[in-house]
N, CA, C and O atoms as a MOPAC input file, in Angstrom:
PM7 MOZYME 1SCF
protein

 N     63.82300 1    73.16000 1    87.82700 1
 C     65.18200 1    72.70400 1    88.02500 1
 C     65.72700 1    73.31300 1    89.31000 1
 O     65.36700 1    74.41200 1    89.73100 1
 N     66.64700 1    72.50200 1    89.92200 1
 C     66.96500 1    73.00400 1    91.24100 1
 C     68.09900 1    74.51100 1    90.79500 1
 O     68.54300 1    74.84200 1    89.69500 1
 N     68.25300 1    75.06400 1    91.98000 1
 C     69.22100 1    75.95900 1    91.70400 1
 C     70.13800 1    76.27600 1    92.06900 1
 O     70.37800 1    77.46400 1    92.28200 1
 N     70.97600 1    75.32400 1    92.27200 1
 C     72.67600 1    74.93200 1    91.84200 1
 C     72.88700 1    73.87900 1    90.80100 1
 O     74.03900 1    73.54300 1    90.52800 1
 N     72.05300 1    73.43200 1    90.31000 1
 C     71.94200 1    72.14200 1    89.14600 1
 C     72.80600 1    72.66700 1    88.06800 1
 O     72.62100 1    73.78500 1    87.58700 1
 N     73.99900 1    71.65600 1    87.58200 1
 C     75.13900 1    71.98800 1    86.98400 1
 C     74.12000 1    71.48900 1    85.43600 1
 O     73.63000 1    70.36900 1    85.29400 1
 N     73.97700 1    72.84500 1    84.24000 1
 C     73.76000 1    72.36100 1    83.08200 1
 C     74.35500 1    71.93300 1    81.99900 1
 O     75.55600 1    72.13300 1    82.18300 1
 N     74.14000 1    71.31200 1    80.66300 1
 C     75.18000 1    71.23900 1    79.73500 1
 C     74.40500 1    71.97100 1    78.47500 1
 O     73.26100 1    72.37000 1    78.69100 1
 N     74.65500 1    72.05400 1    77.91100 1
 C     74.82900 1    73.35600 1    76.86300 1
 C     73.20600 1    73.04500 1    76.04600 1
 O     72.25200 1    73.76800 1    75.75800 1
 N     73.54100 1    71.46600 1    75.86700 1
 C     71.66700 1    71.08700 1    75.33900 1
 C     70.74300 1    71.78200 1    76.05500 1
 O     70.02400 1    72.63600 1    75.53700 1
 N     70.69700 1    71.43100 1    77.41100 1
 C     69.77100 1    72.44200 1    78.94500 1
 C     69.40100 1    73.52900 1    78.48800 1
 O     68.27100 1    73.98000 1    78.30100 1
 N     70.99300 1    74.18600 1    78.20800 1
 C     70.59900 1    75.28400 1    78.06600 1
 C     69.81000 1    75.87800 1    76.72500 1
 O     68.89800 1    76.68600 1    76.90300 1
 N     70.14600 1    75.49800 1    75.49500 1
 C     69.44800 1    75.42500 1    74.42500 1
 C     68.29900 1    75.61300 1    74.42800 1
 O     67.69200 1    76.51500 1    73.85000 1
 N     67.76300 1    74.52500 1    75.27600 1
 C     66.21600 1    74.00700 1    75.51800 1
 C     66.05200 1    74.95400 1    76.60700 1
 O     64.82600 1    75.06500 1    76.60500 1
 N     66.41400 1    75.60700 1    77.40800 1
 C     66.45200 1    77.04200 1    77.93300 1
 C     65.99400 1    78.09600 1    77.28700 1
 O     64.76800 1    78.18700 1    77.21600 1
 N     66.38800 1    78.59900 1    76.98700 1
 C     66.85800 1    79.45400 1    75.88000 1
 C     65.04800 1    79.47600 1    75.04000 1
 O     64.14300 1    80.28600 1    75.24000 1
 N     65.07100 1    78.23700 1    74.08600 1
 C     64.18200 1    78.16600 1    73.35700 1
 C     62.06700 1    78.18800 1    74.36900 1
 O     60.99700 1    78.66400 1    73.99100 1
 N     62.38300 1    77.59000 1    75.35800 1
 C     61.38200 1    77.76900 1    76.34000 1
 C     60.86300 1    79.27500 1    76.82200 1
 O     59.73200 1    79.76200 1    76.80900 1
 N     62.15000 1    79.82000 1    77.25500 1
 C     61.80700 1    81.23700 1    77.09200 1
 C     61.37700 1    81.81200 1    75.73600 1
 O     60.34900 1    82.48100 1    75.84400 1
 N     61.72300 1    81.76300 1    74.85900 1
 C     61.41200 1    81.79200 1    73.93300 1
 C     60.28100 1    82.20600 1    73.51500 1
 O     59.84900 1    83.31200 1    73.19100 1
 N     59.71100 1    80.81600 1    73.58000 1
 C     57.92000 1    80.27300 1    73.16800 1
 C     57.23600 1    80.69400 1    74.75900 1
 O     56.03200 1    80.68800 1    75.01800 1
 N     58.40800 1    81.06900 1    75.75900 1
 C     56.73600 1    81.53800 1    76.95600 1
 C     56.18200 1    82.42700 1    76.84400 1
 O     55.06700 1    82.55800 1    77.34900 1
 N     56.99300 1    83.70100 1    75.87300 1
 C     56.45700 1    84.80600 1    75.88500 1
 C     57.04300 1    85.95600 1    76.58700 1
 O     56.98400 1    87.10800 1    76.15700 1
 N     57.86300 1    85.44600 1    78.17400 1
 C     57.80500 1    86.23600 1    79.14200 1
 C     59.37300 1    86.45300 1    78.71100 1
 O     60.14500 1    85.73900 1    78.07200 1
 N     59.55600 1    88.07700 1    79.49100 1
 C     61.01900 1    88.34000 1    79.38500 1
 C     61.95200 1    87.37100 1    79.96000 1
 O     61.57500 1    86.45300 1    80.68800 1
 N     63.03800 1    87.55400 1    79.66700 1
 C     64.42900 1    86.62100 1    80.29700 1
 C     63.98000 1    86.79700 1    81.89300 1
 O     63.49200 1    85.88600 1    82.56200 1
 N     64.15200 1    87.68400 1    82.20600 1
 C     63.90200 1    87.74500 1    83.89100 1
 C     63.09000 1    87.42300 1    84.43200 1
 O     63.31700 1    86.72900 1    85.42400 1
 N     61.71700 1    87.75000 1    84.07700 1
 C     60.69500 1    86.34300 1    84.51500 1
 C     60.73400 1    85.21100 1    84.23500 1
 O     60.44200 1    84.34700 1    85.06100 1
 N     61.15100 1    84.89700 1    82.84700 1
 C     60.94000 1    83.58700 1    82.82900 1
 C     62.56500 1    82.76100 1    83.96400 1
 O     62.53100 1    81.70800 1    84.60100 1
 N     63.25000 1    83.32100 1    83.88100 1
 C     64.41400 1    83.38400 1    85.21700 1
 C     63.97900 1    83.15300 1    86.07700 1
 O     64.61500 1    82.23300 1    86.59100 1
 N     62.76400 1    83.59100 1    86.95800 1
 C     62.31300 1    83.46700 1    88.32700 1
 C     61.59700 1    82.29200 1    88.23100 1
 O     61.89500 1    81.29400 1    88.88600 1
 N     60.40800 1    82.35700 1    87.23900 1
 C     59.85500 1    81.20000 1    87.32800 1
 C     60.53900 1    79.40200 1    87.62300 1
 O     60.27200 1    78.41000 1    88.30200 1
 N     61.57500 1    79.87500 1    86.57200 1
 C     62.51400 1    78.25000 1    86.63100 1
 C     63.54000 1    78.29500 1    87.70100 1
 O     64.23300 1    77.32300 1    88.00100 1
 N     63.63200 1    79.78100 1    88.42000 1
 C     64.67500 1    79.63400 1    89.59600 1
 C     66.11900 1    79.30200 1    89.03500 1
 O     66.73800 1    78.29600 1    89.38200 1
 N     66.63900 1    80.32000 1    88.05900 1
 C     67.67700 1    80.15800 1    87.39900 1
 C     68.18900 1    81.95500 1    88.07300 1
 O     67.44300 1    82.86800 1    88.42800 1
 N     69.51800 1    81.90900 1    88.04100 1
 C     69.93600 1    83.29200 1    88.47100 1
 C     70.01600 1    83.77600 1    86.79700 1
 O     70.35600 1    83.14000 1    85.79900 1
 N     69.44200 1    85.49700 1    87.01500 1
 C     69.78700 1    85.82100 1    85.80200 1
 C     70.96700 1    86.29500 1    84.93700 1
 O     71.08700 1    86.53000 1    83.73400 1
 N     71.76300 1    86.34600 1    85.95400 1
 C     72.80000 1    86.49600 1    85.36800 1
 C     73.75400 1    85.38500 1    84.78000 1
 O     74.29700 1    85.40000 1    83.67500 1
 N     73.84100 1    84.39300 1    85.78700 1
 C     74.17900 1    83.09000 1    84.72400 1
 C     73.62500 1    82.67700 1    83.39700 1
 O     74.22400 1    81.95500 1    82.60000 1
 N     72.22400 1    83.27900 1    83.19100 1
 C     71.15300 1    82.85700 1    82.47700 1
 C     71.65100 1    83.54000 1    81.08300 1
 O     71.89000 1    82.79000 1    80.13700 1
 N     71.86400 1    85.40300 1    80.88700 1
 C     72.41900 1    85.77000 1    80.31200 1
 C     74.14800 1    85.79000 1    80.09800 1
 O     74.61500 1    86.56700 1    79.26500 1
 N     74.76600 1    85.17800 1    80.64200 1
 C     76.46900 1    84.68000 1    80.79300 1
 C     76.89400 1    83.24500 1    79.43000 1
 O     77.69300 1    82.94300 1    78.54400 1
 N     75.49800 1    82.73300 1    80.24800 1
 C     75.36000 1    81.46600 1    79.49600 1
 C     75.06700 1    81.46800 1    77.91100 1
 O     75.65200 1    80.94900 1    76.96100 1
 N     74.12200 1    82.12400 1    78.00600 1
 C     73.72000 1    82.75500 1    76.86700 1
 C     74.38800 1    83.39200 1    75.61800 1
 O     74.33300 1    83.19400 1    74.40400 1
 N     75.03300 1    84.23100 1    76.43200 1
 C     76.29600 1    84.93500 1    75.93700 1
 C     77.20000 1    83.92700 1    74.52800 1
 O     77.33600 1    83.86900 1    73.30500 1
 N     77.70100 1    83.14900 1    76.08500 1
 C     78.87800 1    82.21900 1    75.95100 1
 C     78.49900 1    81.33900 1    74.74800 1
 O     79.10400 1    81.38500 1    73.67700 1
 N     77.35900 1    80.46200 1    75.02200 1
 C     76.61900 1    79.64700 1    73.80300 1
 C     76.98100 1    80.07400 1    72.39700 1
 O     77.53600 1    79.44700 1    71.49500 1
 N     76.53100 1    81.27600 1    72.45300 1
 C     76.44400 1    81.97200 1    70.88500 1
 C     77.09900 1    82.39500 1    70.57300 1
 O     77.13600 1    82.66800 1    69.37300 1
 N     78.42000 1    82.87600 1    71.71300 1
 C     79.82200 1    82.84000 1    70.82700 1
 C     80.51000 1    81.63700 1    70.23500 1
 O     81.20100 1    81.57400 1    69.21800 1
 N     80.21000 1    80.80800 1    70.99200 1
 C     80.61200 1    79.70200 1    70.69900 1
 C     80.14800 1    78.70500 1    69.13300 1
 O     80.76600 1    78.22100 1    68.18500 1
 N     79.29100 1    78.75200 1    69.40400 1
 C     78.49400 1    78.30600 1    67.82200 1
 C     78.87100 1    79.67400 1    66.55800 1
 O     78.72100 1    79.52800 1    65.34500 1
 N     79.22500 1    80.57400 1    67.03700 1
 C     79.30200 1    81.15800 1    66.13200 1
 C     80.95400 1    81.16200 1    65.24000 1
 O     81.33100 1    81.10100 1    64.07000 1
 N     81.62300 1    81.27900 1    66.69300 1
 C     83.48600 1    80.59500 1    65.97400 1
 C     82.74400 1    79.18300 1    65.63900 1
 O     82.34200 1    79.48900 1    64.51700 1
 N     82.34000 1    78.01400 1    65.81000 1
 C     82.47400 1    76.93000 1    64.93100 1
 C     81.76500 1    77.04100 1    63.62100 1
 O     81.81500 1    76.11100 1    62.81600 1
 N     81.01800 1    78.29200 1    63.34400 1
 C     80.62700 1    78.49000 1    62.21300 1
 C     81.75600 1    78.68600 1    60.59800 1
 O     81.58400 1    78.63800 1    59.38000 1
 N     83.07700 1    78.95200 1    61.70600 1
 C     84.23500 1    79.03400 1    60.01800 1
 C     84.55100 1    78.13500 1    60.20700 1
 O     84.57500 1    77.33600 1    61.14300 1
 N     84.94800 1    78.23900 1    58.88800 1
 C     85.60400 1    76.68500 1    58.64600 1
 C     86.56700 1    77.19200 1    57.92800 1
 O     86.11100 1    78.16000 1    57.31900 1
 N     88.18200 1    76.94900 1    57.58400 1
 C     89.31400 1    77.04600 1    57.30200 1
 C     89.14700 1    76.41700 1    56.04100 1
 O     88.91800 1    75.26100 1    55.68500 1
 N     89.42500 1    78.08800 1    55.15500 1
 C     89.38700 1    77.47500 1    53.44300 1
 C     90.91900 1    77.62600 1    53.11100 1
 O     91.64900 1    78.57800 1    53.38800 1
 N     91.24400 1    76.41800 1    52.42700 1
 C     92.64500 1    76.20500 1    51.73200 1
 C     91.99900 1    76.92300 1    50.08400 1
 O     91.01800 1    76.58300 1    49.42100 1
 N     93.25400 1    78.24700 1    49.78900 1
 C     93.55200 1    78.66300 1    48.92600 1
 C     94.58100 1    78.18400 1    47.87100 1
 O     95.78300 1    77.92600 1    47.93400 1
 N     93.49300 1    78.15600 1    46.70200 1
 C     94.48200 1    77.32600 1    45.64200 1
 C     94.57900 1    78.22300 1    44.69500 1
 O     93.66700 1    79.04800 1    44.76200 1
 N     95.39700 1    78.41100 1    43.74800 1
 C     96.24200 1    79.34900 1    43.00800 1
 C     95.63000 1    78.69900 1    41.02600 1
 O     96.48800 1    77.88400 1    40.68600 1
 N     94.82600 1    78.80900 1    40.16300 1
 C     94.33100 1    78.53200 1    39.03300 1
 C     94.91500 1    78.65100 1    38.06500 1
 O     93.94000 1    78.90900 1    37.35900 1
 N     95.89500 1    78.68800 1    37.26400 1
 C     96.58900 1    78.77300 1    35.79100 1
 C     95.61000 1    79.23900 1    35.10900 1
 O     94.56300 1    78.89300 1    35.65600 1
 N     95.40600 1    79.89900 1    34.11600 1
 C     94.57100 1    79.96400 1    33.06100 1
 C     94.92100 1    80.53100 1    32.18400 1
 O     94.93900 1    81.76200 1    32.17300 1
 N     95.36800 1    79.66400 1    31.01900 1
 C     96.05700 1    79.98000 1    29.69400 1
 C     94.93800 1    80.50400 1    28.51800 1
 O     94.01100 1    79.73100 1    28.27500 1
 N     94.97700 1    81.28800 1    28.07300 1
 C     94.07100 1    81.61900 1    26.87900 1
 C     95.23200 1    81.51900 1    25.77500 1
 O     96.39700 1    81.82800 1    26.02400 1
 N     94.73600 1    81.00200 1    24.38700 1
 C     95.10600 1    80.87400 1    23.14600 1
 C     94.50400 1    81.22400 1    22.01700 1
 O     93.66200 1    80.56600 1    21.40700 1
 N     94.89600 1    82.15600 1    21.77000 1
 C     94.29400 1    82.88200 1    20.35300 1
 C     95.12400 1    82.91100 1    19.05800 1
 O     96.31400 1    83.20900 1    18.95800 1
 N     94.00600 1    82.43000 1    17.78300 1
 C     94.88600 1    82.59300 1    16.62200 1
 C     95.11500 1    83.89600 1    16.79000 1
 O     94.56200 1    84.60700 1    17.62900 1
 N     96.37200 1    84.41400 1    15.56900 1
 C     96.34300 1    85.74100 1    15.02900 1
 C     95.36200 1    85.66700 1    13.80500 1
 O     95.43600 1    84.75900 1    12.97700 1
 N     94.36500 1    86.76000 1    13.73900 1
 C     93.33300 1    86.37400 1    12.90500 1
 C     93.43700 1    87.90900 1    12.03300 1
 O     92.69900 1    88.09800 1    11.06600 1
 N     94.33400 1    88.86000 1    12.44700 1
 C     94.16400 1    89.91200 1    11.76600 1
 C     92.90900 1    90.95900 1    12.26600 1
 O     93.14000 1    92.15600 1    12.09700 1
 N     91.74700 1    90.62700 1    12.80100 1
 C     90.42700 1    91.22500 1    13.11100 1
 C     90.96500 1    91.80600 1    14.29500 1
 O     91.86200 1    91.23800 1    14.91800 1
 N     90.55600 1    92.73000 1    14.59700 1
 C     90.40700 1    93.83300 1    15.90400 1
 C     89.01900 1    93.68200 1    16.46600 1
 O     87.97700 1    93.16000 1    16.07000 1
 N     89.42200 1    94.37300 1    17.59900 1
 C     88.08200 1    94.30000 1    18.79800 1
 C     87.86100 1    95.45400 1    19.45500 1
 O     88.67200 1    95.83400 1    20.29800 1
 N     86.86900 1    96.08700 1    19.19700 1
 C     86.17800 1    97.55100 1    19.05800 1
 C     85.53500 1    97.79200 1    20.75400 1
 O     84.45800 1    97.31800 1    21.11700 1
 N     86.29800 1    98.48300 1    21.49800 1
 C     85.58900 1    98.77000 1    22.79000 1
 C     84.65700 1   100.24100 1    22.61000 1
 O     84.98000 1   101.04200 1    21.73200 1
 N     83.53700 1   100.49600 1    23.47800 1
 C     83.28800 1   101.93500 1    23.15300 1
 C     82.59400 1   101.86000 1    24.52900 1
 O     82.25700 1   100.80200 1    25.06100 1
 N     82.42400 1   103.03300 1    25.02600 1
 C     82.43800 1   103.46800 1    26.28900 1
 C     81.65500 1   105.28800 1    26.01200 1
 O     82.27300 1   106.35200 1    25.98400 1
 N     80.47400 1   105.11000 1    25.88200 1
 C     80.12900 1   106.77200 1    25.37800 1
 C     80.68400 1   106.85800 1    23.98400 1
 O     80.46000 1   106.13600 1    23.01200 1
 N     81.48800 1   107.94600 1    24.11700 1
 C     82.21200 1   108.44400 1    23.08900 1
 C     83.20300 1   108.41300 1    22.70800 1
 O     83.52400 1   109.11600 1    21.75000 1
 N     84.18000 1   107.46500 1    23.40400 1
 C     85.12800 1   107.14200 1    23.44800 1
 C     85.06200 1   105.57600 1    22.88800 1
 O     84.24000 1   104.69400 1    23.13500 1
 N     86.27500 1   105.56900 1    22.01700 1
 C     86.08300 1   103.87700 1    21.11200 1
 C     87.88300 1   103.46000 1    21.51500 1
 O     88.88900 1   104.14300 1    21.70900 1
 N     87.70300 1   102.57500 1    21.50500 1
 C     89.02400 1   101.76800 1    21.56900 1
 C     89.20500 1   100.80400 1    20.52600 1
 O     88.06000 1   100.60400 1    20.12200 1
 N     90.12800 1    99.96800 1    19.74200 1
 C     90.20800 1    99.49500 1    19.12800 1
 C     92.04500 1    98.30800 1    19.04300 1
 O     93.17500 1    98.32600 1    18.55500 1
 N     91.41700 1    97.73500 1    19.64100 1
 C     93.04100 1    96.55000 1    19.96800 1
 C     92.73700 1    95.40100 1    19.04100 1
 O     91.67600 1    95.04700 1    18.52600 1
 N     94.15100 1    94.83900 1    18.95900 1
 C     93.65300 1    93.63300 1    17.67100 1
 C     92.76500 1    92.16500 1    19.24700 1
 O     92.59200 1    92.06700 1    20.46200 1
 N     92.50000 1    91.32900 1    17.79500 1
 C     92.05000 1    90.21800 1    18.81700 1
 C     92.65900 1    88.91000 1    19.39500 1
 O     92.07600 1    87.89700 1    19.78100 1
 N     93.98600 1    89.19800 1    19.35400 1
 C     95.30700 1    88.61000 1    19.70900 1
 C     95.29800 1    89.15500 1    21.59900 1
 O     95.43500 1    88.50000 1    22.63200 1
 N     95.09300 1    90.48000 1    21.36700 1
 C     95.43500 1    91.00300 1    22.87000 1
 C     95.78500 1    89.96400 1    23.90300 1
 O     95.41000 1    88.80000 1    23.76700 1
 N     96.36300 1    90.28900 1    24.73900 1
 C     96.26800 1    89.84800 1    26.20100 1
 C     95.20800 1    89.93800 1    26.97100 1
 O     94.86400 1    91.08500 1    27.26000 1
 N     94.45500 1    88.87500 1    27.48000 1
 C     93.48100 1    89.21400 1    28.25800 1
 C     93.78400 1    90.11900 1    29.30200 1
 O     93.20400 1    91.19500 1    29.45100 1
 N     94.96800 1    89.55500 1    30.24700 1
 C     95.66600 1    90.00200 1    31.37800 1
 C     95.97500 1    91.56600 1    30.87700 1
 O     95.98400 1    92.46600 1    31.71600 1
 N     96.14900 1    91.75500 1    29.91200 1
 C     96.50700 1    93.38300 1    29.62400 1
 C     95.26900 1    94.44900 1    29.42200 1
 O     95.03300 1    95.61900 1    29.72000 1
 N     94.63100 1    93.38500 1    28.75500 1
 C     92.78200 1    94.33100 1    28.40400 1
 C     92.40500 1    94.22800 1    29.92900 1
 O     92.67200 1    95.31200 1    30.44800 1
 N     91.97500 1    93.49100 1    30.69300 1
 C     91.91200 1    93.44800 1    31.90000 1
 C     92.47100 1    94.36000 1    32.72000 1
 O     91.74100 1    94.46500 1    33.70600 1
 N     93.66900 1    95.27100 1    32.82000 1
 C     94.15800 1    96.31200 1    33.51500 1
 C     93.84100 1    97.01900 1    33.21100 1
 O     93.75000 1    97.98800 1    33.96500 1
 N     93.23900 1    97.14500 1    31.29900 1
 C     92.91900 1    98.28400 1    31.04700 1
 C     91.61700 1    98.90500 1    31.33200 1
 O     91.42000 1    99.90800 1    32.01800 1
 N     90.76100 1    98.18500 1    30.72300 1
 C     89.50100 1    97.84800 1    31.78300 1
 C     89.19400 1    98.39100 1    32.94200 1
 O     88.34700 1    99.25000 1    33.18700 1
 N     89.95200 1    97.82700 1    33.66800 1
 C     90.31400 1    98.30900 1    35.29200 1
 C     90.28500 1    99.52000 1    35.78400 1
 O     89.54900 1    99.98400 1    36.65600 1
 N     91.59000 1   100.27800 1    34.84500 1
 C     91.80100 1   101.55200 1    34.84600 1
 C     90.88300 1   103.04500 1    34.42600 1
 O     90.82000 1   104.20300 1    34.83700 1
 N     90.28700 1   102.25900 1    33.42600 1
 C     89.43800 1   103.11500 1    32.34700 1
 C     87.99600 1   102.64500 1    33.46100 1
 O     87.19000 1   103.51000 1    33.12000 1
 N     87.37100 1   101.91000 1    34.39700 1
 C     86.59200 1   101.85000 1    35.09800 1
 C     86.91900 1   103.33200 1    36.49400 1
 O     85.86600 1   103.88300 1    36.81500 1
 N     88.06200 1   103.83100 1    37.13800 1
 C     88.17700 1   103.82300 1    38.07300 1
 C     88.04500 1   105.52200 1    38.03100 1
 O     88.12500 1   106.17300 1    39.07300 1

């Protein structure tokens, strides 16, 4: 390729990947194709920042309800942890066993 030849990003790709598979460092394989090396690594650079911001993608956060319904059944629900036992009916609050949980983890 000549060397002022204006590339587009495919070029360079296929750049990129040539060196690659020649074997030879960036800088030889630079001389050989008569590319400056510093554009060579600029370019380079630039490419893979670039593909890498189009790699997110903008997630919309949605907010889930989730109702639990329990008879009152009278029965309890036996936690134990070692040596330590807990014992709440089976009505509880999830949302409340859940903090407790939490807490008794930390």
């Amino acid at each position: 390729m000549a060397h002022h030849q204006r590339r587009e990003v495919e070029d360079w790709l296929n750049l990129f990947e040539q060196q690659k598979q020649s074997g030879l460092t960036a800088v030889a394989f630079c001389r050989q194709q008569q590319i400056n090396v510093q554009t060579y690594y600029t370019r380079r650079r630039d490419i893979r920042l670039q593909r890498t911001h189009s790699k997110f993608v903008h997630v919309k956060r949605e907010v889930t309800k989730i109702e639990s319904h329990t008879e009152e059944t009278g029965g309890e629900l036996l936690l134990q942890l070692g040596s330590a036992h807990l014992s709440v009916p089976t009505n509880v609050s999830p949302h409340w066993l859940a903090i407790v949980m939490k807490a008794l983890a930390e």
